[in-house]
N, C-alpha and C positions, 0 to 999 in steps of 0.2 A: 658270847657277844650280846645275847640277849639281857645279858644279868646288868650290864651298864646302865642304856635306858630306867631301868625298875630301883636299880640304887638312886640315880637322879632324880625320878617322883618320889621316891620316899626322903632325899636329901631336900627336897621340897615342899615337903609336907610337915616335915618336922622342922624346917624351920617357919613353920605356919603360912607360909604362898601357896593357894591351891594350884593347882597346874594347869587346871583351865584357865581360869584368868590371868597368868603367864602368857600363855601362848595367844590369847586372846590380846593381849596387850602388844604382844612381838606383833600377831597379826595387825592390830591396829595403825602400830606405825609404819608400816609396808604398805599399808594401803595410803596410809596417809603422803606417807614421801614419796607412792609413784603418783599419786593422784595431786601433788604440786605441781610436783614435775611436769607435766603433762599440762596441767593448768598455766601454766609460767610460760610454756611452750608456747599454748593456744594465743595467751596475748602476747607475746614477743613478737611471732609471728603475723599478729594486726595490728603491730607499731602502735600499741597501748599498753597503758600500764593499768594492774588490776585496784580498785579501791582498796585503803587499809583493811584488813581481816576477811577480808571475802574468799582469799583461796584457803585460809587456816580452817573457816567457818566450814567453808560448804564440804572440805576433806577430809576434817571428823564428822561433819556429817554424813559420808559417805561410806565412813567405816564403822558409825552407830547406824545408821540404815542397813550393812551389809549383816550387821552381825543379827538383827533383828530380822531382816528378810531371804538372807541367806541367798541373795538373788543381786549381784552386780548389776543389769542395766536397772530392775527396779531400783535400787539404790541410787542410782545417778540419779534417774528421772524423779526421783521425790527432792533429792536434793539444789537438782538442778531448777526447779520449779521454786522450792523455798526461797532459792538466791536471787531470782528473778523478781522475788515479789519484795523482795526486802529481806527476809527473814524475820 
């Protein structure tokens, strides 16, 4: 069972995709689609609607902050301040 896994990194390596930035990227967008979600939520629920690009913005920002800090609420909070002042 082990042997699966280790054929997939190297089915991935040879086709020149490192594996980190794969799973790095799978992660990205998991953070990114709960962290809409949740945002979409946030104004839905105060009968507003968000400016163009500010939940796309601030959600890769949140998943470039996480990957850099490795730390969710710091992540938020840098980003959440970014969005606030404009970006």
């Amino acid at each position: 069972m082990r042997l699966l896994p280790a054929l997939a990194a190297v089915g991935l390596l040879s086709a020149g995709i490192p594996v980190a930035s794969k799973a790095e990227s799978m992660l990205d967008q998991i953070v990114i689609n709960k962290c809409s979600s949740a945002m979409q939520a946030d104004f839905d629920q105060a009968g507003k609607t968000p400016p163009a690009g500010l939940i796309q913005q601030t959600c890769s920002c949140v998943a470039q902050q996480l990957v850099e800090t490795r730390n969710l609420d710091a992540a938020k909070a840098i980003c959440t301040e970014q969005a606030q002042s404009g970006m």
